[in-house]
ROMI-157012 format. One line per 4 residues: number of its first residue (from 0); their letters; for each residue y, x, z of N, C-alpha, C. Coordinates in nm, 3 decimals. Atoms other than C-alpha are relative to their C-alpha. Layout:
// ROMI-157012
NUM) A) Y:X:Z:Y:X:Z:Y:X:Z  ... .
// end
This chain:
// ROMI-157012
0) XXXX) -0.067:-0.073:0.108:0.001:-1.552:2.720:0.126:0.068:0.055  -0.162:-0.059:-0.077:0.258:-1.290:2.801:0.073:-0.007:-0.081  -0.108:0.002:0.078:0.606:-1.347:2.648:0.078:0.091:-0.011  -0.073:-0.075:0.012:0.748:-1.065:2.742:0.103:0.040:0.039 .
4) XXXX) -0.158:0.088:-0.035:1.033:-1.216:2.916:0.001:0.066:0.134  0.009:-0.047:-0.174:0.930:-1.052:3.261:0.175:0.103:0.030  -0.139:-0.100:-0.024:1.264:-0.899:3.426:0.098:0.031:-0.069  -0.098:0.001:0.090:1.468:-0.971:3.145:0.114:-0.120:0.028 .
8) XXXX) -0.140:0.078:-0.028:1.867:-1.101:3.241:-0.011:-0.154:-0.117  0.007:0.129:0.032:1.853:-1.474:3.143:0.132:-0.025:0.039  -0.089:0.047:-0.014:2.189:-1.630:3.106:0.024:-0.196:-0.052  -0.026:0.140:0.030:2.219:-2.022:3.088:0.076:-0.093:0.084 .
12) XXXX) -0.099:0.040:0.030:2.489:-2.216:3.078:-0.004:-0.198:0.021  0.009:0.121:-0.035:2.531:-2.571:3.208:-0.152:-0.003:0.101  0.130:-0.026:-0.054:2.188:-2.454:3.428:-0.049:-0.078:0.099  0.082:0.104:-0.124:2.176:-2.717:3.723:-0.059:-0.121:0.007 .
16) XXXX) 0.023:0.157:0.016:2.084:-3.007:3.596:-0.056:0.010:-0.112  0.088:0.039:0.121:1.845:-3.177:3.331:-0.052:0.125:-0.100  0.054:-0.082:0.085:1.793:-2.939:3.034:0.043:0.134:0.025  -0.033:-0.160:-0.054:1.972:-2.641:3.199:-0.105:0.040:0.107 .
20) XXXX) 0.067:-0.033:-0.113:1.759:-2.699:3.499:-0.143:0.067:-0.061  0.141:-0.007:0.083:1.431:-2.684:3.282:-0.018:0.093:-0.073  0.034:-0.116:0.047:1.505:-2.431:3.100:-0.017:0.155:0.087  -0.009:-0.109:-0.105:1.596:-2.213:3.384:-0.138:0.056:0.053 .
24) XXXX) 0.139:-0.026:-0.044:1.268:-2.274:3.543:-0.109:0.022:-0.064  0.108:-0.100:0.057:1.069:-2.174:3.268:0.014:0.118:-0.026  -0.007:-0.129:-0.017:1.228:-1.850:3.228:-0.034:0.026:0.119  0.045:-0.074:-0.129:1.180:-1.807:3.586:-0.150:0.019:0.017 .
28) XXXX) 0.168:-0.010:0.014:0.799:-1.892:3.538:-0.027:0.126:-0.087  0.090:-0.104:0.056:0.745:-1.612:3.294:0.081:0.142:0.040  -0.025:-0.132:-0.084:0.922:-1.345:3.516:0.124:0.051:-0.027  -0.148:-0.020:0.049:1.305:-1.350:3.367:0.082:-0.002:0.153 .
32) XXXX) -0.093:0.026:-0.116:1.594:-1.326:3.616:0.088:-0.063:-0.085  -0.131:0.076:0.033:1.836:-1.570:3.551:0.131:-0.025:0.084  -0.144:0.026:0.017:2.156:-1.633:3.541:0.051:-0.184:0.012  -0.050:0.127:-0.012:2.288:-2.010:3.661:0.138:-0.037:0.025 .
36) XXXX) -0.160:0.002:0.027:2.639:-2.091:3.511:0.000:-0.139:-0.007  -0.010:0.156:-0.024:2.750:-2.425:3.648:0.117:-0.070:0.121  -0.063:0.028:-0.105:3.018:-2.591:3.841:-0.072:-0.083:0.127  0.081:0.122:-0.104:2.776:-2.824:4.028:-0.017:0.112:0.113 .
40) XXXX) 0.066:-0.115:-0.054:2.794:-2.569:4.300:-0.191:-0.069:0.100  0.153:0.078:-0.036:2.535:-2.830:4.526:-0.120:0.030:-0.051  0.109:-0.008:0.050:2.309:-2.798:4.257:-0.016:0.128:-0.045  0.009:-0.090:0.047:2.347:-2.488:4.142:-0.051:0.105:0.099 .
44) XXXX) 0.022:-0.087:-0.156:2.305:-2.314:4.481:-0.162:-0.041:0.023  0.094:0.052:-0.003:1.993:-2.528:4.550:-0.110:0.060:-0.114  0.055:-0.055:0.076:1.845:-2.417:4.214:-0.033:0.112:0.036  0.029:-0.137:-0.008:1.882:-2.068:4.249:-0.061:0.069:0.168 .
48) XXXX) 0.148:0.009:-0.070:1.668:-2.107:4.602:-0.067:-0.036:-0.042  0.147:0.070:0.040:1.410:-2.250:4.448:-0.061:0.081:-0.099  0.052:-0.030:0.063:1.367:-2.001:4.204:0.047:0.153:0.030  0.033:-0.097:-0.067:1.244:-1.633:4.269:0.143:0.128:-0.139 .
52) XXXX) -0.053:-0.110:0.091:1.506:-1.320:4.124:0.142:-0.110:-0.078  -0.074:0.081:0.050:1.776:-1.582:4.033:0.169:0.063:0.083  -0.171:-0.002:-0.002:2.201:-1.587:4.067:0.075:-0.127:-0.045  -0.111:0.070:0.088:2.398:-1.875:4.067:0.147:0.057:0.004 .
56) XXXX) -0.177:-0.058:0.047:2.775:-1.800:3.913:0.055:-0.155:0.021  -0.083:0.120:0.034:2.990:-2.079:4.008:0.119:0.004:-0.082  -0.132:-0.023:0.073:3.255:-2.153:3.742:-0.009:-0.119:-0.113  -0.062:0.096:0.021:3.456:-2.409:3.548:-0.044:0.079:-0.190 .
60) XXXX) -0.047:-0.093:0.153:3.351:-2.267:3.143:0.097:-0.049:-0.091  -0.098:0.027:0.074:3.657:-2.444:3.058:0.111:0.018:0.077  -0.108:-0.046:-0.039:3.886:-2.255:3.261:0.076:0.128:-0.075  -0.038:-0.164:0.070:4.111:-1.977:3.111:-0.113:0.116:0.094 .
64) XXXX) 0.075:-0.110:-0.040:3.915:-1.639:3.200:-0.165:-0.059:0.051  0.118:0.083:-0.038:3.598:-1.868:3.314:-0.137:0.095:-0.068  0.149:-0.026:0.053:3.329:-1.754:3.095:0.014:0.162:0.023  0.024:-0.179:-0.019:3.438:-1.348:3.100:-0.027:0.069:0.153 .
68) XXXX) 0.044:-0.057:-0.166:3.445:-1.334:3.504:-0.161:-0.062:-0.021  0.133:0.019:-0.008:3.095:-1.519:3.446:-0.104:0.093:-0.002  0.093:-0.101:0.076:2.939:-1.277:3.231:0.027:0.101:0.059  -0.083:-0.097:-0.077:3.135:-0.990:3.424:-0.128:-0.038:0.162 .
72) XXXX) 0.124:-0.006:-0.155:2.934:-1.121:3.779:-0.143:0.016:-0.039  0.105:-0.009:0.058:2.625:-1.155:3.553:-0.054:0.186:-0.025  0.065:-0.146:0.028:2.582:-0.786:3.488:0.051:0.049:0.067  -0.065:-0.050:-0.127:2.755:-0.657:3.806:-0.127:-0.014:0.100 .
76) XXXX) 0.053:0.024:-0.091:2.493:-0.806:3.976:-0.145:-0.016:-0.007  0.114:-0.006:0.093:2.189:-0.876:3.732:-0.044:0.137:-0.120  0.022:-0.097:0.110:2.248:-0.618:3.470:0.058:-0.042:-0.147  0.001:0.062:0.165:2.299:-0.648:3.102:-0.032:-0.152:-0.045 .
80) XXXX) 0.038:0.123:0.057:2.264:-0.976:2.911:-0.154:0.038:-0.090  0.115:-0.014:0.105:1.907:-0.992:2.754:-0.006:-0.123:-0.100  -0.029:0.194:0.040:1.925:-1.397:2.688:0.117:-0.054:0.006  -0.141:0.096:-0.021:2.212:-1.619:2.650:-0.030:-0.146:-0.079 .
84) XXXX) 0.042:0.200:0.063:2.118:-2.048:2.627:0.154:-0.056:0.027  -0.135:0.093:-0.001:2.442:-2.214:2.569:-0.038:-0.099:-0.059  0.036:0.195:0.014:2.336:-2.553:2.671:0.122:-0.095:0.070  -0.081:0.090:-0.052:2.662:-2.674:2.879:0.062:-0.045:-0.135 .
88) XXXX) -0.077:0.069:0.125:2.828:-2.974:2.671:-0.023:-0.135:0.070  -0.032:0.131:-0.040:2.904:-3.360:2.727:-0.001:-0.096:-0.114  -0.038:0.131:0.131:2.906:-3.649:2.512:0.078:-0.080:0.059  -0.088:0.071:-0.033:3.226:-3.772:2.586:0.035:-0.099:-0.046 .
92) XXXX) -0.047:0.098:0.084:3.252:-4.015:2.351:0.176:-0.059:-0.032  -0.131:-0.002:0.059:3.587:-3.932:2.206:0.012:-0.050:-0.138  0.024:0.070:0.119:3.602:-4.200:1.916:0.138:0.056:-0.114  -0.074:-0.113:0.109:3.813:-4.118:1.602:0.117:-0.138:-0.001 .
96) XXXX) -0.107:0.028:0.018:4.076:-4.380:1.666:0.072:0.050:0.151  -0.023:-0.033:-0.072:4.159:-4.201:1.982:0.106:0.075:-0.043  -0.122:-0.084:0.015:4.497:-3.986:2.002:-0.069:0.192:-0.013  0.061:-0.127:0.034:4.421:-3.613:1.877:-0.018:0.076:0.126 .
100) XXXX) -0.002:-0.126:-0.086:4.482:-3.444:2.196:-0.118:-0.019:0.054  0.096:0.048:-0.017:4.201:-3.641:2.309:-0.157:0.083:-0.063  0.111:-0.087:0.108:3.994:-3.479:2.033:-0.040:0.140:0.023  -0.045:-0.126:-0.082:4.135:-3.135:2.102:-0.083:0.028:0.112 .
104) XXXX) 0.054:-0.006:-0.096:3.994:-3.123:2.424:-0.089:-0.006:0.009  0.145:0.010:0.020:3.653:-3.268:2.361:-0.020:0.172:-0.036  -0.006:-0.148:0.108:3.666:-2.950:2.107:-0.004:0.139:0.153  -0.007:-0.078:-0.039:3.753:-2.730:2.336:-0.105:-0.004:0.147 .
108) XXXX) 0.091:0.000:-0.093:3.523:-2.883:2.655:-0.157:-0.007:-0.064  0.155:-0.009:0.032:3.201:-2.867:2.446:-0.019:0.115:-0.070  0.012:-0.116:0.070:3.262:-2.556:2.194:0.046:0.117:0.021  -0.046:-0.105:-0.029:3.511:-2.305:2.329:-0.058:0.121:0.047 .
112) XXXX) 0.057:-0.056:-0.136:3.297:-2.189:2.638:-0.125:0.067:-0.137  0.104:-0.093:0.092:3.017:-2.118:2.344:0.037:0.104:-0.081  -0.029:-0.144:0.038:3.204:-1.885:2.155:0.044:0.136:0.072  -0.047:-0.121:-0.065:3.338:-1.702:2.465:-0.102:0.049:0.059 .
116) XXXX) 0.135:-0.042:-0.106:2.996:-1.675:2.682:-0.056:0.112:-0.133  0.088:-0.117:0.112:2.853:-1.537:2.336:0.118:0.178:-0.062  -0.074:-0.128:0.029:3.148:-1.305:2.273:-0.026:0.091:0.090  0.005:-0.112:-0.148:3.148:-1.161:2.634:-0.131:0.056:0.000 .
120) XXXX) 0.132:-0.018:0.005:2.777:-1.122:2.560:-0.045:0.098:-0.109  0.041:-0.070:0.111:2.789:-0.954:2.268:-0.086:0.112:-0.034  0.019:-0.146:0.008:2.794:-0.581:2.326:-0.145:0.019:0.068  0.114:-0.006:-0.084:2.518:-0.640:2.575:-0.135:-0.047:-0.077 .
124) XXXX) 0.085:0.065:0.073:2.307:-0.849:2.359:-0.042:0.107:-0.152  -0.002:-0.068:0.098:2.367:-0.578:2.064:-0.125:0.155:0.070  0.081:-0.150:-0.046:2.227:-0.270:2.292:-0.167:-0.037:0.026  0.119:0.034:-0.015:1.946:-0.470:2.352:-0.088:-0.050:-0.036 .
128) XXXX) 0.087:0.131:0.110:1.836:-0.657:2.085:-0.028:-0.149:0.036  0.019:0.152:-0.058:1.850:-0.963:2.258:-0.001:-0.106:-0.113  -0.022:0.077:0.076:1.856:-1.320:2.158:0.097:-0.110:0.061  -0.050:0.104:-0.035:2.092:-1.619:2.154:-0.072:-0.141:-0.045 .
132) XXXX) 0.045:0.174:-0.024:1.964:-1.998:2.231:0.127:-0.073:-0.034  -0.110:0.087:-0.026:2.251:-2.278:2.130:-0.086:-0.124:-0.005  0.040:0.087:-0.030:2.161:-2.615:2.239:0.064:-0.119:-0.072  -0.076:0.073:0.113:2.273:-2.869:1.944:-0.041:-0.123:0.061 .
136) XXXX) -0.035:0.152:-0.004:2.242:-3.223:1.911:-0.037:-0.028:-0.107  0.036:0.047:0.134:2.106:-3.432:1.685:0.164:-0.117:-0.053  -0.130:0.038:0.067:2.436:-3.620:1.638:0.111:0.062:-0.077  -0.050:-0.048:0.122:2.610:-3.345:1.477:-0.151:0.065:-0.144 .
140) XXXX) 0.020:-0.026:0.165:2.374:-3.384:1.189:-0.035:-0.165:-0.040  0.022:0.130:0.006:2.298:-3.764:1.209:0.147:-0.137:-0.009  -0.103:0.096:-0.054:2.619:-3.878:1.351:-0.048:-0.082:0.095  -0.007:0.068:-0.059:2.666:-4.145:1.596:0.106:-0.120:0.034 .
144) XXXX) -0.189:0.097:0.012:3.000:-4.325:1.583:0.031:-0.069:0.145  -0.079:-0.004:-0.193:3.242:-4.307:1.904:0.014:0.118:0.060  0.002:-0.107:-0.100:3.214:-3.978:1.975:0.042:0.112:-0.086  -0.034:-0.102:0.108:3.397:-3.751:1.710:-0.009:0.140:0.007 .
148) XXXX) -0.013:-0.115:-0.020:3.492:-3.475:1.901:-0.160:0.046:0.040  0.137:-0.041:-0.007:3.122:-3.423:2.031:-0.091:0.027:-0.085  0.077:-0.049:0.135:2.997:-3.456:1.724:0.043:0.123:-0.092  -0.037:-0.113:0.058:3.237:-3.196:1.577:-0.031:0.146:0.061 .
152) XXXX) 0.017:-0.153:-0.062:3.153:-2.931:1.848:-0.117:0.036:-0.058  0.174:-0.038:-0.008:2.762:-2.965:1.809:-0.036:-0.032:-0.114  -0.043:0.014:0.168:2.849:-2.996:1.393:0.009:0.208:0.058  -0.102:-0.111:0.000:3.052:-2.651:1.472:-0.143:0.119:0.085 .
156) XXXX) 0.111:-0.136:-0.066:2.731:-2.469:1.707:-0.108:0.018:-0.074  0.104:-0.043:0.128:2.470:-2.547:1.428:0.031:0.061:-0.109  -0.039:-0.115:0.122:2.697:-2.374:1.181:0.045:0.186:0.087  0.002:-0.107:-0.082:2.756:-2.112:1.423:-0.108:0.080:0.034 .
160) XXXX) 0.140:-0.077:0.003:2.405:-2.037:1.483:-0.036:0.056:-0.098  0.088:-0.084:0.154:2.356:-1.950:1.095:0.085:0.108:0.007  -0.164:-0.118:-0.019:2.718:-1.720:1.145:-0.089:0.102:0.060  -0.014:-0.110:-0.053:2.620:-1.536:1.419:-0.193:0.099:0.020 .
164) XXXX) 0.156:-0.065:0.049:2.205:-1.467:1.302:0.031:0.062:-0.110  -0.046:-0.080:0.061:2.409:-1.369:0.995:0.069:0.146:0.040  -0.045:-0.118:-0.065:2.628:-1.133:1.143:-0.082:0.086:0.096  0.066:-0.121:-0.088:2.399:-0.977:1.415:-0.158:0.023:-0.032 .
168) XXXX) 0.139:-0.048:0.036:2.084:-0.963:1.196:-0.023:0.139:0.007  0.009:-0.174:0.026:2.208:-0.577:1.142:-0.049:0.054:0.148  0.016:-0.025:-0.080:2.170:-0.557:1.500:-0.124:0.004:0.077  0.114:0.037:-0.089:1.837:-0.699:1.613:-0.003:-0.106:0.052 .
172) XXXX) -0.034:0.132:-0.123:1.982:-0.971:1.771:-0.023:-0.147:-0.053  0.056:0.153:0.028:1.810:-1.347:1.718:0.043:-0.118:0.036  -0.145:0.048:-0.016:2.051:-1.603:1.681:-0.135:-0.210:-0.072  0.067:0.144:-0.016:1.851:-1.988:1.721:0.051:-0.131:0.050 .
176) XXXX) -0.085:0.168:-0.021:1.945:-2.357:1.791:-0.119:-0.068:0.016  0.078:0.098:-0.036:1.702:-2.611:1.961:0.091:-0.133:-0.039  -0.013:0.101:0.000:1.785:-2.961:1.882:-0.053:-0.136:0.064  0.052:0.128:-0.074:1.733:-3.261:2.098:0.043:-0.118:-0.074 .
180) XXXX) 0.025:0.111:0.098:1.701:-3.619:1.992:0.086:-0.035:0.109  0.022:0.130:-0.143:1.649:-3.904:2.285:-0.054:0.082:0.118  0.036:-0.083:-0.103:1.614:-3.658:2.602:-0.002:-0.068:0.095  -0.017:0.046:-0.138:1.550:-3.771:2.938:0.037:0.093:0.081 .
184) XXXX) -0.065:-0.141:-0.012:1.831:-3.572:3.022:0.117:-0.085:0.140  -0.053:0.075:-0.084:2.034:-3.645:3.346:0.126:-0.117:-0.041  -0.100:0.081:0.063:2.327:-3.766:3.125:-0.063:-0.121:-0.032  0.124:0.182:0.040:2.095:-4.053:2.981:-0.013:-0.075:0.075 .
188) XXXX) 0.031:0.055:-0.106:1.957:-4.126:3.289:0.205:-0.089:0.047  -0.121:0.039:-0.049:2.339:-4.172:3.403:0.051:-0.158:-0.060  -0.004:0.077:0.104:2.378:-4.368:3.068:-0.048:-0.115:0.013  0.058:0.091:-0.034:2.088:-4.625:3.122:0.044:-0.055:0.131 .
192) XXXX) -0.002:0.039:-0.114:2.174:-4.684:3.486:0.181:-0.096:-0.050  -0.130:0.040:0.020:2.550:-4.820:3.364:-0.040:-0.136:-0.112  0.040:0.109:0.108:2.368:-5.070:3.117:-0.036:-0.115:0.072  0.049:0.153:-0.062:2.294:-5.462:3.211:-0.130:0.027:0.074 .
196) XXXX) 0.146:0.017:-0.059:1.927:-5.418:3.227:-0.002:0.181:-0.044  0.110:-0.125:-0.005:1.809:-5.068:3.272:-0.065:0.037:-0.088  0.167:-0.027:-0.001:1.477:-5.052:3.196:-0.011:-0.017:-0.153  -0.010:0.027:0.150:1.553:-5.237:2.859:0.000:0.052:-0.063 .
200) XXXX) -0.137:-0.079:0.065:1.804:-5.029:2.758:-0.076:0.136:-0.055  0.017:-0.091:0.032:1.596:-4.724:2.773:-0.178:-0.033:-0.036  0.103:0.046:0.111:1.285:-4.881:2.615:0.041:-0.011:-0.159  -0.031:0.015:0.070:1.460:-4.975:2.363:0.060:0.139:-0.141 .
204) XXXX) -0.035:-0.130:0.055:1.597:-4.578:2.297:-0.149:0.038:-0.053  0.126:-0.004:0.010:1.225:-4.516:2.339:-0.096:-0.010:-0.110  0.108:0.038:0.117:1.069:-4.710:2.091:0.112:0.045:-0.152  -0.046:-0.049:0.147:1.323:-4.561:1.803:-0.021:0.150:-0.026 .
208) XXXX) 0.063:-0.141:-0.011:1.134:-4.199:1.882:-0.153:-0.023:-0.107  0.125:0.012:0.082:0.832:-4.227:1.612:-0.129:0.088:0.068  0.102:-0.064:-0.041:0.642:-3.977:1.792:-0.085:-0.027:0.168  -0.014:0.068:-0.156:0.482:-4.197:2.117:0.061:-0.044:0.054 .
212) XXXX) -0.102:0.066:-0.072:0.747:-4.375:2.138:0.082:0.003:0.113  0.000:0.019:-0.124:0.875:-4.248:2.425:0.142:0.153:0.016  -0.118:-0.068:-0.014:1.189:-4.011:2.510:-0.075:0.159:0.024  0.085:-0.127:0.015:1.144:-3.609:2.475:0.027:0.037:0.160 .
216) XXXX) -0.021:-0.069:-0.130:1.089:-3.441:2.844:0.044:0.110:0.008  -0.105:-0.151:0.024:1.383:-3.158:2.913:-0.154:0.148:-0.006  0.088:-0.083:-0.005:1.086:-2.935:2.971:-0.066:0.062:-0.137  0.008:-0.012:0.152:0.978:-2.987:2.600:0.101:0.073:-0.069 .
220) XXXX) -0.122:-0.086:0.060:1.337:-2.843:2.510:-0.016:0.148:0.072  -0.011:-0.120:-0.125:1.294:-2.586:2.786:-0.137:0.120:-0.048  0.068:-0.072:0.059:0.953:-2.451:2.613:0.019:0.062:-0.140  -0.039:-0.031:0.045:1.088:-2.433:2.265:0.108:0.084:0.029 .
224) XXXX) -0.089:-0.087:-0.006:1.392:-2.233:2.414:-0.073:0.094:0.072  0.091:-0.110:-0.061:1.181:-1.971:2.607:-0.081:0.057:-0.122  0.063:-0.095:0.112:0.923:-1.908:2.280:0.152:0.059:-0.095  -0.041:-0.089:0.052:1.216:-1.848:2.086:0.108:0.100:0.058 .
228) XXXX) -0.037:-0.099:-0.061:1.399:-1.601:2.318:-0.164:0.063:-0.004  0.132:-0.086:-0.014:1.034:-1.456:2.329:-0.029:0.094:-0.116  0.005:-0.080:0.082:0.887:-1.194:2.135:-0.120:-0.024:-0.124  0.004:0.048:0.073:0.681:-1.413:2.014:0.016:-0.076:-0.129 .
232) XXXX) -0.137:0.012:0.094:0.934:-1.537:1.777:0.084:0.121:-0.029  -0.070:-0.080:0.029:1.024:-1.214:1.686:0.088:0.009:-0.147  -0.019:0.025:0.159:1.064:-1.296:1.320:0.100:-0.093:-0.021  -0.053:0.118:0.047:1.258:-1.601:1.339:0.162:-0.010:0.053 .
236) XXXX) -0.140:-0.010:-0.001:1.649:-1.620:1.315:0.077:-0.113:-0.084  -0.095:0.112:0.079:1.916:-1.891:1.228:-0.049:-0.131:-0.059  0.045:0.184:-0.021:1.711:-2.210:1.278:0.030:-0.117:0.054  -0.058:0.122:-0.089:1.788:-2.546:1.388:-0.170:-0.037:0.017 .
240) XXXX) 0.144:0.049:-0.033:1.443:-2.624:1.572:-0.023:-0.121:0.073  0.006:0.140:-0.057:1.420:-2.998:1.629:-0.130:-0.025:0.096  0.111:0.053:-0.060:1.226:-3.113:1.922:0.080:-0.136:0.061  -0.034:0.134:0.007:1.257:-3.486:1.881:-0.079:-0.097:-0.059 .
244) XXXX) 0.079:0.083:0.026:0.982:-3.638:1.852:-0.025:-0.086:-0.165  -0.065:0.084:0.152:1.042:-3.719:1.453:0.122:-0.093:0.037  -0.107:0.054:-0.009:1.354:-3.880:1.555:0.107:0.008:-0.112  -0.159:-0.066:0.120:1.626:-3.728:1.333:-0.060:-0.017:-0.138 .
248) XXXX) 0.078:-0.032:0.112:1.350:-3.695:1.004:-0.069:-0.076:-0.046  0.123:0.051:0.114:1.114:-3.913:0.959:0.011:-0.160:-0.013  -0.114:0.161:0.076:1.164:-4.289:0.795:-0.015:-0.081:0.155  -0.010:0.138:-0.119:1.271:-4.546:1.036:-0.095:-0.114:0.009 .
252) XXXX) 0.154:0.098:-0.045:0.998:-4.774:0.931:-0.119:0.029:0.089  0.104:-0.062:-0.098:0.782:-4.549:1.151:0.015:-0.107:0.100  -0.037:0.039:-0.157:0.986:-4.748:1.450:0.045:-0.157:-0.027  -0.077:0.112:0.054:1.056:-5.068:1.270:-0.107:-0.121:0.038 .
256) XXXX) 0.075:0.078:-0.037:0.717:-5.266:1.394:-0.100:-0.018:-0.188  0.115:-0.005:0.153:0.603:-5.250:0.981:-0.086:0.067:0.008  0.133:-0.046:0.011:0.270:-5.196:0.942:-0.085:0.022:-0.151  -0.020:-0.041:0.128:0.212:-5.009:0.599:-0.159:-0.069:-0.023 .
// end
């Protein structure tokens, strides 16, 4: 199936690792040039050998000027913005009896960089009808408790996604949100490895997924974000598109061992 995507500027954002990596490499599979915005230079460098028509941008997207020299080398060197996945973000677990500046910061290391990559993107994304990808979280709609500021950014990009499909509907421009659950996402991985038992630990995440019990593969996030940058999805604007295995939705007795 052709998507359409062939030779079209791909821009993603947190790109060397887990769900940046995955997504990268399926745009690269259906003939996109991308764009790999990431401080990991190691990994980021490495990536963008491995994949054909590629650019990594090294850069900090929480430095002053960070995201506009990004986007600035991005079409200097690629062209125009066609795509833009703003998937960099952290679960810092900034709890809410923490000191505000604390908070602040979360705020500004998980959400800032998304309104500036998409600003600097704009004009480009307008001439071309492009689309924007934001990469949410199921904790800003579930919660999680311990992690305020994380939850307020990725609260703040699912209302942002309806904003800016509002605002650039006049334009053409397709304005979407993937949602992850339980990812087997390098952070996780990081996560489980810091726990007593391992193995437990992430069985235990596992079996509270209703759908196979079993954690979603970045790749799964990485195909939902490619159809809807595609033109396949031409129709569809200002969604939150959960791929989470029924995680976030469907009753907990699914995962509770009751047998209806």
């Amino acid at each position: 199936m052709d998507l359409g995507l062939k030779n079209r500027v791909v821009v993603v954002s947190g790109a060397a690792r887990g769900i940046g990596a995955a997504v990268s490499r399926s745009f690269a599979e259906e003939g996109a040039r991308v764009a790999l915005l990431d401080r990991d230079a190691a990994a980021g460098e490495a990536l963008a050998r491995e994949l054909n028509d590629s650019l990594f941008v090294p850069v900090d997207l929480s430095a002053e000027s960070g995201c506009r020299e990004a986007i600035r080398a991005v079409q200097q060197q690629l062209g125009p913005v066609d795509v833009l996945v703003n998937n960099a973000g952290v679960n810092d677990a900034v709890p809410l009896h923490g000191p505000p500046v604390d908070f602040l910061a979360s705020i500004h290391r998980n959400l800032l960089h998304v309104y500036e990559l998409t600003h600097w993107s704009r004009e480009d994304l307008v001439r071309g009808r492009g689309a924007i990808i934001n990469i949410g979280s199921k904790v800003g709609f579930t919660g999680q408790g311990g992690t305020s500021g994380y939850a307020a950014a990725k609260g703040a990009i699912h209302a942002l996604t309806r904003e800016w499909a509002a605002a650039l509907a006049r334009h053409g421009v397709r304005v979407n949100a993937v949602i992850p659950a339980e990812c087997d996402s390098d952070q996780y991985r990081q996560w489980f490895a810091r726990q007593p038992d391992p193995e437990l630990a992430r069985r235990r995440v596992a079996d509270l997924v209703p759908l196979e019990a079993r954690l979603t593969r970045p790749e799964e996030i990485a195909d939902a974000v490619v159809w809807l940058a595609s033109r396949r999805a031409s129709h569809v604007t200002g969604q939150h598109v959960f791929v989470d295995g029924g995680y976030t939705h469907l009753d907990r007795a699914l995962t509770s061992g009751h047998q209806w």
